[in-house]
N, C-alpha and C positions, 0 to 999 in steps of 0.2 A: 439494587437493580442489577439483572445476571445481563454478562457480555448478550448482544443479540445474536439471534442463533442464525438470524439469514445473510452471510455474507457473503455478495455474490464477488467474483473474479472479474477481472479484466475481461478474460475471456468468456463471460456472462452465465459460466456455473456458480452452484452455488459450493463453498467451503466445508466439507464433512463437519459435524462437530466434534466426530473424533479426531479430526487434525487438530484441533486445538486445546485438548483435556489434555490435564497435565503439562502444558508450554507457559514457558514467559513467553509474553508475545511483545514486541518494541513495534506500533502503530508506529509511521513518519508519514507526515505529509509530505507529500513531493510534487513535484509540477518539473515539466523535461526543460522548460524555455527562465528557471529562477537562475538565478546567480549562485545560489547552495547548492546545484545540480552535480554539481564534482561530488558532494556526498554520498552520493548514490557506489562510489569505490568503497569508502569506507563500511556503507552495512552491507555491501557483499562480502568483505572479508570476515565481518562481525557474525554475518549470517553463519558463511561456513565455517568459522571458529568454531560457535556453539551449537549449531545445529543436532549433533549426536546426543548434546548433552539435555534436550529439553528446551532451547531459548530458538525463534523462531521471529524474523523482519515479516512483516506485515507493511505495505507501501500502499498509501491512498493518495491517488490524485486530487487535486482542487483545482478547478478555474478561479474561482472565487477572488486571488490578490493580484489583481495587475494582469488578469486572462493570462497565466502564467505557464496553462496546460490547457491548451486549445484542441488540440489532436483528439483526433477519433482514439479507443481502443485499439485498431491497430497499429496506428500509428505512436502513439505514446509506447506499445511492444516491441515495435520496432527499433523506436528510438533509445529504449534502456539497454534490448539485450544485444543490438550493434555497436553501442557504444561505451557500455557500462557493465555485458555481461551477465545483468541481471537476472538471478534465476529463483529468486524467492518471489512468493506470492504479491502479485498486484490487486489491489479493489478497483471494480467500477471507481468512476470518479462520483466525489458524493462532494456537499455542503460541509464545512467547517462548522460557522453561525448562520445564523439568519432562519428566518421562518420552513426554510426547508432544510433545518441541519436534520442530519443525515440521524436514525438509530445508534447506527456508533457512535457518532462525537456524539449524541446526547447523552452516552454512556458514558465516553472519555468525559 
């Protein structure tokens, strides 16, 4: 099964597929309101480690455990790149499981 090709953004474009030929790409689920949200330091620095070299943070929100990422689109933008910097790519928020899991995780 090939990664899916329509991934759209945060900001509700969709991702070239030539951004993604040739990348390790590291999927993280995130949610702004988890307890693991400090994580979000560590793959910005992992981001821009590897970035030159081919490896590439991909960040997908989920409501899905404990409504743990409630916010709109702008607001979840808001809240990574004030407080966390965040400059790697975010997805829409999609499904982990469940009947409406999302193309990606049906991939992942």
């Amino acid at each position: 099964m090939p990664l899916p090709t329509h991934l759209i953004t945060l900001e509700g474009t969709p991702i070239p597929e030539e951004q993604l030929k040739n990348q390790v790409i590291l999927f993280v689920n995130v949610a702004s309101q988890c307890g693991l949200t400090p994580q979000y330091s560590g793959l910005v620095e992992l981001d821009k480690q590897y970035k030159e070299r081919g490896f590439q943070v991909i960040g997908v929100p989920c409501n899905q455990f404990g409504q743990q990422e409630p916010g709109s689109p702008e607001e979840i933008k808001d809240f990574t790149s004030s407080k966390y910097d965040v400059e790697f790519t975010l997805l829409e928020k999609q499904d982990v499981n469940g009947a409406n899991r999302s193309p990606l995780y049906q991939f992942l």
